[in-house]
C-alpha positions as CSV (number, residue, x, y, z in Angstrom):
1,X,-30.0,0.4,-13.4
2,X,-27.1,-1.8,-13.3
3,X,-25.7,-0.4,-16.8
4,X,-25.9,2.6,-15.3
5,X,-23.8,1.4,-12.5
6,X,-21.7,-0.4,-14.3
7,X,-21.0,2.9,-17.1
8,X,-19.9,4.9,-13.3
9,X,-17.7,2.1,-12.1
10,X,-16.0,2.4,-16.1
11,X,-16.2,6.1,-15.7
12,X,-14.3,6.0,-12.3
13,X,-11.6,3.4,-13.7
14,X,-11.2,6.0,-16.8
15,X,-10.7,9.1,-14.4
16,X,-7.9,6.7,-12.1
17,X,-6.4,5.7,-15.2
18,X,-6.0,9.2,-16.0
19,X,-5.1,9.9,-12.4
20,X,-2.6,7.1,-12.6
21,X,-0.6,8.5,-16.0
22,X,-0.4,12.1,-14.4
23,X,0.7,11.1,-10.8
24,X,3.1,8.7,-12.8
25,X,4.3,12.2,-14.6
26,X,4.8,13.9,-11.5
27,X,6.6,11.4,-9.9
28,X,9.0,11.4,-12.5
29,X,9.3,15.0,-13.0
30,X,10.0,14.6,-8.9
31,X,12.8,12.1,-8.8
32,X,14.4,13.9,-12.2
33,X,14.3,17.1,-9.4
34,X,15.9,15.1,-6.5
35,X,18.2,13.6,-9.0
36,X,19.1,17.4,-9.7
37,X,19.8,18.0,-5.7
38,X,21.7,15.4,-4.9
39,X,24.0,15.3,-8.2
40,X,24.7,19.1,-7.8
41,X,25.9,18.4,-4.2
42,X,27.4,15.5,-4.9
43,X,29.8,17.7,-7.2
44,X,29.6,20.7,-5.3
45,X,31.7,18.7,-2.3
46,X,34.0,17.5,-4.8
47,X,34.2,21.3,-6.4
48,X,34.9,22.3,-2.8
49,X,37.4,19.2,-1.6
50,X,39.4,19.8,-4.8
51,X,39.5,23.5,-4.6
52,X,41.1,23.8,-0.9
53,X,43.0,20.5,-1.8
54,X,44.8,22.9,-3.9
55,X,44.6,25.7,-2.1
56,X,46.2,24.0,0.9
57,X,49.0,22.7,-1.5
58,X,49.0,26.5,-3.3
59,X,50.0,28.0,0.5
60,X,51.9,24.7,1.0
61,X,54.2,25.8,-1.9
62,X,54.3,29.6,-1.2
63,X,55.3,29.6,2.1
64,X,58.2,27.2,1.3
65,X,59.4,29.3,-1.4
66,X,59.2,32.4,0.6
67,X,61.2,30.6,3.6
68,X,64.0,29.5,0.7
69,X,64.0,33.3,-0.4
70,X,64.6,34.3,3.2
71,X,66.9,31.8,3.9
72,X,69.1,32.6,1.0
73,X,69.0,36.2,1.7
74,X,70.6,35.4,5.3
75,X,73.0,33.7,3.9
76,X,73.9,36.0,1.0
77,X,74.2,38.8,3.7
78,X,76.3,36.4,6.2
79,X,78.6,35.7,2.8
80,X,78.8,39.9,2.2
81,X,80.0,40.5,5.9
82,X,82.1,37.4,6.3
83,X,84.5,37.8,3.4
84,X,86.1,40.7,4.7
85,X,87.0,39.2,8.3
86,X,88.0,36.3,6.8
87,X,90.5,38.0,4.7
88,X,91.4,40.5,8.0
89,X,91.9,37.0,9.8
90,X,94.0,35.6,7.3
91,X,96.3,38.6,7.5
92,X,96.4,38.3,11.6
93,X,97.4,34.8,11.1
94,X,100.2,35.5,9.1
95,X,101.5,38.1,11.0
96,X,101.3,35.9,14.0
97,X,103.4,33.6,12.3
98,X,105.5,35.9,10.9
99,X,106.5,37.0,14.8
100,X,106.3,33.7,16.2
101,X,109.6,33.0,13.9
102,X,111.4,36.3,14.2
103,X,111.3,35.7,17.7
104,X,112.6,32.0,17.4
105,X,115.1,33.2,15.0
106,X,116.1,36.2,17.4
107,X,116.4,33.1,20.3
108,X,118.3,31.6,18.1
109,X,120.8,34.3,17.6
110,X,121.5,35.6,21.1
111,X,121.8,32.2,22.5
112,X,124.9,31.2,20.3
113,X,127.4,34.1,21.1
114,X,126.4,37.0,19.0
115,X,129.7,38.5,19.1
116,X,131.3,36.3,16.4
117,X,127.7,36.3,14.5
118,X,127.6,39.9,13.6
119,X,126.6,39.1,9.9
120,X,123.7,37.1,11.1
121,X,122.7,40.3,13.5
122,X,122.6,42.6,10.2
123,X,120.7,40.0,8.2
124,X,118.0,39.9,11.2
125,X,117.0,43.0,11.0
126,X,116.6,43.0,7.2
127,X,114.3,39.8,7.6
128,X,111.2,40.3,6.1
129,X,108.9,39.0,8.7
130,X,111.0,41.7,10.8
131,X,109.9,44.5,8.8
132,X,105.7,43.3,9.5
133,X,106.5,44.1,12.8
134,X,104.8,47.1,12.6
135,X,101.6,46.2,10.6
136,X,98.7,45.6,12.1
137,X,95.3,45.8,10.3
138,X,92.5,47.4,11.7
139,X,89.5,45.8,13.2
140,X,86.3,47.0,12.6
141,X,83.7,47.3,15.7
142,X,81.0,45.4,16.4
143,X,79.0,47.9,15.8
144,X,80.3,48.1,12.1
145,X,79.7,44.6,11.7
146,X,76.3,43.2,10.8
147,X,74.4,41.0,13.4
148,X,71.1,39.2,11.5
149,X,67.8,39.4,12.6
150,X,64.1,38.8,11.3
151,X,61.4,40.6,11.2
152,X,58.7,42.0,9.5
153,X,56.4,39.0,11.1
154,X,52.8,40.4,10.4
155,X,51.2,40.1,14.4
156,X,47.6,40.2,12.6
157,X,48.6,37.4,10.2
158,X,46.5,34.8,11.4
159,X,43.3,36.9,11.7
160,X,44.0,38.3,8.1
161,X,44.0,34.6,6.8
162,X,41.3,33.9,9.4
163,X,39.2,36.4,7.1
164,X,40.5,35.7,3.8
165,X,39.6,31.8,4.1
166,X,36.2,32.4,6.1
167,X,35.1,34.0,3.0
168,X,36.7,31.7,0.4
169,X,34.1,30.0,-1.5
170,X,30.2,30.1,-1.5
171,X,27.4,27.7,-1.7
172,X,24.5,29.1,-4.1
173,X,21.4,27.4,-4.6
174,X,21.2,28.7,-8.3
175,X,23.5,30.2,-10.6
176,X,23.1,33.9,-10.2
177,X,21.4,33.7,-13.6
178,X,18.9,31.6,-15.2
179,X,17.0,30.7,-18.6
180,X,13.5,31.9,-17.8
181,X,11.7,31.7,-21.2
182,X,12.6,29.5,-24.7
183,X,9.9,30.7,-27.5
184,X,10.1,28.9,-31.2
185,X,10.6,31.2,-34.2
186,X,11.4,30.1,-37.7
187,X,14.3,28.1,-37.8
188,X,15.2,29.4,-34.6
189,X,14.5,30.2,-30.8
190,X,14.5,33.1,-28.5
191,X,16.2,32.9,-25.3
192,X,15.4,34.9,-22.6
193,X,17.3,34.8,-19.2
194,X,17.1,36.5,-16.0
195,X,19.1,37.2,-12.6
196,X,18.1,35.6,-9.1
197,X,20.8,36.5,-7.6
198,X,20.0,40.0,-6.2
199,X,23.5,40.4,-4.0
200,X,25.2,40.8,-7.6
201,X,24.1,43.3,-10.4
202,X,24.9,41.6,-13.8
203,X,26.7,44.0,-16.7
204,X,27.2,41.2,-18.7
205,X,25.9,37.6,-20.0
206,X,27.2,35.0,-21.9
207,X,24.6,32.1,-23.9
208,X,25.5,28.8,-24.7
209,X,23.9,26.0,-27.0
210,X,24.8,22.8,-27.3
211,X,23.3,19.5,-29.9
212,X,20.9,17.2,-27.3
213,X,19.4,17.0,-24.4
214,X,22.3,17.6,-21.4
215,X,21.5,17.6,-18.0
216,X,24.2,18.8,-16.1
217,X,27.0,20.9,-17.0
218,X,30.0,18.6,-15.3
219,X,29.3,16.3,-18.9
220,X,32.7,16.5,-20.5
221,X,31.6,14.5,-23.5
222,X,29.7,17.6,-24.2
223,X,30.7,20.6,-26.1
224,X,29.0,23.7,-25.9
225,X,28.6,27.2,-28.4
226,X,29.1,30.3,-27.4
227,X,25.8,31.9,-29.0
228,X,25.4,35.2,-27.2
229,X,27.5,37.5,-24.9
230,X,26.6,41.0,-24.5
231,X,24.4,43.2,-21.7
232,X,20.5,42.3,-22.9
233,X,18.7,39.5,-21.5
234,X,17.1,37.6,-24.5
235,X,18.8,36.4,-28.0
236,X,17.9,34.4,-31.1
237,X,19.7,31.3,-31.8
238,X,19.2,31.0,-35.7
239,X,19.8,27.8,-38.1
240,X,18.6,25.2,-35.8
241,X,17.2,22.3,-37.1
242,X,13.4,21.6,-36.7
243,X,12.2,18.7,-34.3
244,X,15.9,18.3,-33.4
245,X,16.5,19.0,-29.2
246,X,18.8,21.9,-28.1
247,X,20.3,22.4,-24.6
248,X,21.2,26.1,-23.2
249,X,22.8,27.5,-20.6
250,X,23.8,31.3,-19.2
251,X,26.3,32.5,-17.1
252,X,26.5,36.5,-15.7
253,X,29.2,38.8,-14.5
254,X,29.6,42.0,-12.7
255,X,30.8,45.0,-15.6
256,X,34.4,45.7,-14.8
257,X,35.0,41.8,-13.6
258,X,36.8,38.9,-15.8
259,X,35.2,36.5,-13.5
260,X,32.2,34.4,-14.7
261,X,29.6,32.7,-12.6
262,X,28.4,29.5,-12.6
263,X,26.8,28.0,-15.5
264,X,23.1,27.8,-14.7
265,X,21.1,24.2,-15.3
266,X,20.7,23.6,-19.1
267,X,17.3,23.7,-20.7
268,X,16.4,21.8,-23.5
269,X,14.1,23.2,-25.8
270,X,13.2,22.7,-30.1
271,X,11.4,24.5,-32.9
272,X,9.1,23.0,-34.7
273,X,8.7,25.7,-37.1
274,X,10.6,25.5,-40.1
275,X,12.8,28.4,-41.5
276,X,11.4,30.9,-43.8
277,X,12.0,29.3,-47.3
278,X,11.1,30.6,-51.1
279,X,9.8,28.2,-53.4
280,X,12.4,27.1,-55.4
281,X,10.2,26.4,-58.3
282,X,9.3,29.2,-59.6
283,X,9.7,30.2,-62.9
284,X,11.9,33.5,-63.5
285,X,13.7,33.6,-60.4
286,X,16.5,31.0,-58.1
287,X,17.0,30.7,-54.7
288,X,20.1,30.3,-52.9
289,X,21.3,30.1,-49.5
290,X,19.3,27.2,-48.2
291,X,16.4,29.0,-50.0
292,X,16.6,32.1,-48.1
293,X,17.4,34.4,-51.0
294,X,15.7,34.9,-54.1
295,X,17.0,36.2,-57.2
296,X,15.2,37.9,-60.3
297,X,16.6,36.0,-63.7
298,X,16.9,37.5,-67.3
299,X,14.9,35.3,-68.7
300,X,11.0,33.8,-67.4
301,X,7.9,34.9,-66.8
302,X,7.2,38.0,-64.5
303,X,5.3,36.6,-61.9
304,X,5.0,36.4,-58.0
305,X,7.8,34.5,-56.4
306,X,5.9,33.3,-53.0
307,X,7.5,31.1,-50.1
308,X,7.6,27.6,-49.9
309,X,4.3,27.4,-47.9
310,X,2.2,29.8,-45.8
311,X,4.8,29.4,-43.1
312,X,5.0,33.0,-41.8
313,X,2.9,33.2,-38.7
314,X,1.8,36.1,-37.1
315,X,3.3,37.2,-34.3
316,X,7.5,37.1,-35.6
317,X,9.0,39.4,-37.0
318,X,10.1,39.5,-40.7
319,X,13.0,41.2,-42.7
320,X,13.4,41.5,-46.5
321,X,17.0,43.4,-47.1
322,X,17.6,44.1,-51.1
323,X,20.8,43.0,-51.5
324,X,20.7,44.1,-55.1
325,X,18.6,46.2,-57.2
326,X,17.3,46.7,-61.0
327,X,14.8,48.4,-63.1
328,X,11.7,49.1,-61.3
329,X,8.2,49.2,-62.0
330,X,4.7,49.9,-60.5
331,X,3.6,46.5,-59.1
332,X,7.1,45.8,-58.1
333,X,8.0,44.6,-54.2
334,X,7.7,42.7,-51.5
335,X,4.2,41.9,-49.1
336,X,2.4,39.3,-47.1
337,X,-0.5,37.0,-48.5
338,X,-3.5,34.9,-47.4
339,X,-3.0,32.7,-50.3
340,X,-0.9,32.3,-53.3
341,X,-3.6,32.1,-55.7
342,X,-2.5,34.8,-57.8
343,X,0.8,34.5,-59.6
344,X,0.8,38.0,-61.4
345,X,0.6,40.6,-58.7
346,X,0.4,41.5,-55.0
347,X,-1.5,44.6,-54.9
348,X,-5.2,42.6,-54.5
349,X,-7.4,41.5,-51.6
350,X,-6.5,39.2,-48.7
351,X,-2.3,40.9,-49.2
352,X,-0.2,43.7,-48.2
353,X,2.4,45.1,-50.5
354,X,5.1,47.1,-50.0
355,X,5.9,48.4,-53.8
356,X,9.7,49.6,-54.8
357,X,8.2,53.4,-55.0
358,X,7.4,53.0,-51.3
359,X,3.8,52.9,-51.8
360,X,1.9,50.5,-49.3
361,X,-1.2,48.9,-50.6
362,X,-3.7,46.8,-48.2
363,X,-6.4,44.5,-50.1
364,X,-5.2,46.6,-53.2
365,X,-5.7,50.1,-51.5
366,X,-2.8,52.5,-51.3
367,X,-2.6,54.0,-48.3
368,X,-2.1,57.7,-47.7
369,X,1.3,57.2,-45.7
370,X,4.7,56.5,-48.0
371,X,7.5,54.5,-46.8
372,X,11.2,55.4,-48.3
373,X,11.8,53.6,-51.7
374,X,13.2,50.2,-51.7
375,X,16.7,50.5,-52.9
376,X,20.1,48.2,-52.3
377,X,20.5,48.1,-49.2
378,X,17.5,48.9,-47.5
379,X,15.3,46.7,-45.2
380,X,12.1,46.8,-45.1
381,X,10.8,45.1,-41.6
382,X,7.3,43.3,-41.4
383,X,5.9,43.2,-37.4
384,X,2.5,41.4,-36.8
385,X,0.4,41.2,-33.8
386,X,-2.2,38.5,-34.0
387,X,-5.9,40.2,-32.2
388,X,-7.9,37.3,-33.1
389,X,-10.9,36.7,-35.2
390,X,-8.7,37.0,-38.0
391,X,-7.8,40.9,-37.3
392,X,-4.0,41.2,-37.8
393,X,-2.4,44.5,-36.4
394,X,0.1,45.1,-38.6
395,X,3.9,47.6,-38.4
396,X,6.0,48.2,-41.5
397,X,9.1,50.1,-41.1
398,X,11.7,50.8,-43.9
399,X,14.7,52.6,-43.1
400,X,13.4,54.3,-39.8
401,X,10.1,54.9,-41.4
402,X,7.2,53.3,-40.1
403,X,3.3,52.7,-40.9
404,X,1.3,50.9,-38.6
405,X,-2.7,49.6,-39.1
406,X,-5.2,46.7,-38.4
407,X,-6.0,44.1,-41.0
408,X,-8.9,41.8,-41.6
409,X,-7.6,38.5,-42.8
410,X,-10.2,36.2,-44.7
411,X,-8.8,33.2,-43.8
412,X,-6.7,31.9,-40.8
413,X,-5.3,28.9,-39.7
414,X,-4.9,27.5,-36.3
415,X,-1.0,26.7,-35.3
416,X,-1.7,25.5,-31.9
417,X,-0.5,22.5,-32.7
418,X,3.0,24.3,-33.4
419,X,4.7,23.9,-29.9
420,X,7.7,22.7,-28.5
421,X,9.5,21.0,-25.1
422,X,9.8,24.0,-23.5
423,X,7.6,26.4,-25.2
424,X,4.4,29.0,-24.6
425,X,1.4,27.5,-26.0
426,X,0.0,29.5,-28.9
427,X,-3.5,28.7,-28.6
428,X,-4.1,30.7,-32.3
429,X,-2.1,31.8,-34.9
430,X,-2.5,33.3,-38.8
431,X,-0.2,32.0,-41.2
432,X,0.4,33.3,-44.7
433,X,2.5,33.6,-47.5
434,X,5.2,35.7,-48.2
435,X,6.0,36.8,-51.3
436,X,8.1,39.1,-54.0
437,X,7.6,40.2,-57.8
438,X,10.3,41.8,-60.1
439,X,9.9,42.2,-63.7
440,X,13.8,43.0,-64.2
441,X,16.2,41.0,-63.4
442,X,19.0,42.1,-60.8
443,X,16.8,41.9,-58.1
444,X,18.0,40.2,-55.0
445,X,16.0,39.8,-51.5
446,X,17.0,37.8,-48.5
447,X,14.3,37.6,-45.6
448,X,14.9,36.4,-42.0
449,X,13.7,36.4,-38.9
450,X,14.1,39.4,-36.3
451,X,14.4,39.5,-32.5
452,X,11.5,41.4,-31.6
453,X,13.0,44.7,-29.8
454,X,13.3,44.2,-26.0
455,X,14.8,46.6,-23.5
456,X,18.4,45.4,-21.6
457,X,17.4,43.4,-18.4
C-alpha cells in the first residue's frame, strides 16, 4: 500500500515536472511575443516622429522657397516698370534745369540794359537749353503703369492640407503580407506567403533570406537577399546549408505601384535534408558541381552510377536534364531505386527506369505507355506521392509527356525524424536511391529539386 502511494506521489511529481518544462515554454514563447509588441511600437513612434519631423521641415523648406520665388518675381516686375519712369524722370529733371537757367540767364540779360547787349540777345536764343523749351516727354497714365497685387491664394488650402495630413501615414498591425508555411526540401526550402491585408490586392511580391536567426527587421548589422520577386505566393530557396538557420521575410505591392510595403516579421527556419548528391566513387563516371552532375567516362566499367545515399524521399519532386548525350543502348537511363544492390542495371524489382528509348519499366515491366526519348536537352521530371504502407503513387513527365501509376515499395524507411524549426512534421516517408547507367561515354545528367506546381495566390 504505501509503495503504491508513494509510485502516485512520483507519478504526480513526473507529470508537474513535465507541466513545469511546457508552462516554462510557453512563458517564453509569451514574453518573446510581448517583446515583439512593444519593440515594433517602440519603433513605430520613432518611424512616425521621424517621418513628420521631416515632413514638417519638407513644408518648412517649400514654403520658404516658394515665398523667395514670389518675392523675386515682385521685384523683377517692380524693376521692368520702374526703369522706364526713372529714365522719363531723369529727362524732366533736366529739362527743369535746363529752364530754371534760361530764365536766370534771360534775368540776367534784361536787367543790365539790353540795348548795348544785342550780341548777348542773339546768343540767347541760340542757347541750347533755349531750344528744350519745347520738349516735353510724355507721361504714361496710371492706368498704363503696373500696380502689384497677389493672388491666387487657394481659400480651401487649409482643408486640402487638413485632408492630405489626416491621411498621411497608417498604423498596421501586420505587414500586408506574411510567411505562412516554410517546408524542407533537399538542400533547400519552400516558402510560401500570403496576404492579410484584404484593403490591398497584391500584384507583386518580393522574398528575402538572410544567414541566422533575425528578429526584427530595423537590425542594420544584417544584410538581406533578394531571393524571389514575381506574382506567385511560394518559392524555393536552393543551396542552403543543412542544420544551418535561415531568416525570411516578404513584402507585397499593388501591380502598377513602385511602392513596397512593409517588411513582414522574419521567420527562421532550416533543412535538415541534404542536397541530392551522386556518389562520387563510382567507377566509370565523375561528378562535378558539388556532386550534382554526373558524367559518363571513356574508360570503366558500365555500371549503375547511384546517389550518394537513399536520400530522395518521397513526396519532392526530382529533375534529371541531359546536358549531353552519346551512344545509346537498351538498358540505358535514369530511374528510382529501393536499394543499390545491383550495380549492372535498373530495369529489376523494387526500381523504376526511365530508358533513353523512352520506355518505362516498373520492377522490370515495361509499361504499355512511351515517354519521348531522352535526348540533349530534355528533362525528364520524377513526382512522388507517398500513400502509405509502402504504396508510392508515382508521375513521370518528359517533355510534356506524362505517365502516372501506383507502386509497391518493399522496403521503406521512416524520415520523421527529418524536421526542422519551422517545419510540417512528416510523420512517414520512403526514401530511395537515385540512379543513372550509360555504357558510352558523353553522357551528362544534372538532377535537382523542383517546386512542386502551385497556382498564383
Amino acid at each position: 500500500m504505501t509503495q503504491q502511494l508513494i509510485q502516485n506521489v512520483v507519478d504526480i511529481m513526473d507529470n508537474a515536472h513535465s507541466q513545469q518544462q511546457q508552462l516554462s515554454e510557453s512563458m517564453n514563447s509569451l514574453l518573446e511575443a510581448k517583446h515583439q509588441v512593444t519593440f515594433s511600437a517602440e519603433q513605430s513612434k520613432k518611424s512616425l516622429k521621424q517621418h513628420f519631423k521631416w515632413l514638417e521641415e519638407k513644408a518648412i523648406e517649400i514654403l520658404t522657397h516658394r515665398l523667395e520665388e514670389l518675392l523675386s518675381e515682385v521685384d523683377r516686375v517692380s524693376s521692368e516698370a520702374l526703369s522706364p519712369l526713372t529714365d522719363c524722370e531723369d529727362i524732366l529733371n533736366t529739362g527743369i534745369s535746363a529752364a530754371a537757367r534760361v530764365m536766370e540767364e534771360g534775368k540776367k540779360i534784361l536787367g543790365n540794359n539790353p540795348d548795348d547787349h544785342v550780341e548777348d540777345l542773339v546768343k540767347f536764343k541760340d542757347n541750347p537749353d533755349t531750344k528744350q523749351l519745347n520738349s516735353v516727354p510724355e507721361i504714361p497714365c496710371l492706368a498704363d503703369v503696373p500696380y502689384l497685387s497677389v493672388d491666387n491664394f487657394h481659400c480651401d488650402l487649409e482643408r486640402k492640407l487638413n485632408q492630405l495630413f489626416e491621411n498621411e501615414g497608417r498604423v498596421l498591425e501586420r505587414a500586408p503580407a506574411q510567411i505562412s508555411d516554410i517546408e524542407e526540401r533537399p538542400g533547400s526550402l519552400l516558402i510560401t506567403w500570403a496576404e492579410v491585408d484584404e484593403e490591398v490586392e497584391a500584384g507583386e511580391f518580393c522574398v528575402q533570406y538572410c544567414y541566422g536567426r533575425v528578429q526584427s527587421n530595423e537590425d542594420k548589422n544584417i544584410t538581406f537577399h533578394t531571393a524571389y520577386t514575381g506574382p506567385n505566393t511560394s518559392c524555393t530557396i536552393r543551396h542552403l546549408r543543412t542544420n544551418t538557420p535561415y531568416s525570411f521575410r516578404v513584402r507585397s505591392r499593388p501591380e502598377g505601384e513602385e511602392k513596397w510595403s512593409v517588411w513582414s516579421v522574419p521567420r527562421t527556419a532550416i533543412t535538415t535534408i541534404p542536397h541530392y548528391q551522386w556518389n562520387n566513387t563510382t567507377e566509370g563516371y565523375s561528378t562535378s558541381n558539388e556532386e550534382k552532375t554526373a558524367t559518363r567516362l571513356p574508360e570503366g566499367q558500365t555500371r549503375v552510377l547511384y546517389s550518394s545515399s537513399s536520400i530522395y524521399c518521397c513526396g519532392f519532386p526530382i529533375t534529371f536534364r541531359m546536358l549531353d548525350s552519346g551512344e545509346k543502348t537498351p538498358f540505358d537511363g535514369i530511374g528510382l531505386a529501393a536499394n543499390d544492390e545491383d550495380s549492372e542495371t535498373l530495369q529489376r524489382s523494387n526500381s523504376i527506369f526511365v530508358a533513353t528509348s523512352g520506355s518505362v519499366f516498373v520492377d522490370g515491366q515495361e509499361m504499355k505507355t512511351k515517354l519521348p526519348n531522352l535526348t540533349r536537352g530534355s528533362s525528364t521530371t520524377i513526382e512522388t506521392e507517398n500513400l502509405g504502407n509502402g504504396k508510392v503513387r508515382v508521375s513521370i513527365e518528359v517533355e510534356g509527356k506524362a505517365v502516372t501509376f501506383d507502386w509497391k515499395v518493399e522496403q521503406s524507411l521512416d524520415a520523421s525524424s527529418l524536421m526542422g524549426l519551422g517545419m510540417r512534421a512528416k510523420t512517414e516517408s520512403v526514401c530511395l536511391f537515385f540512379g543513372m547507367r550509360f555504357s558510352h561515354e558523353d553522357w551528362k545528367v544534372s538532377q535537382q529539386t523542383k517546386t512542386p506546381n502551385r497556382l498564383p495566390g
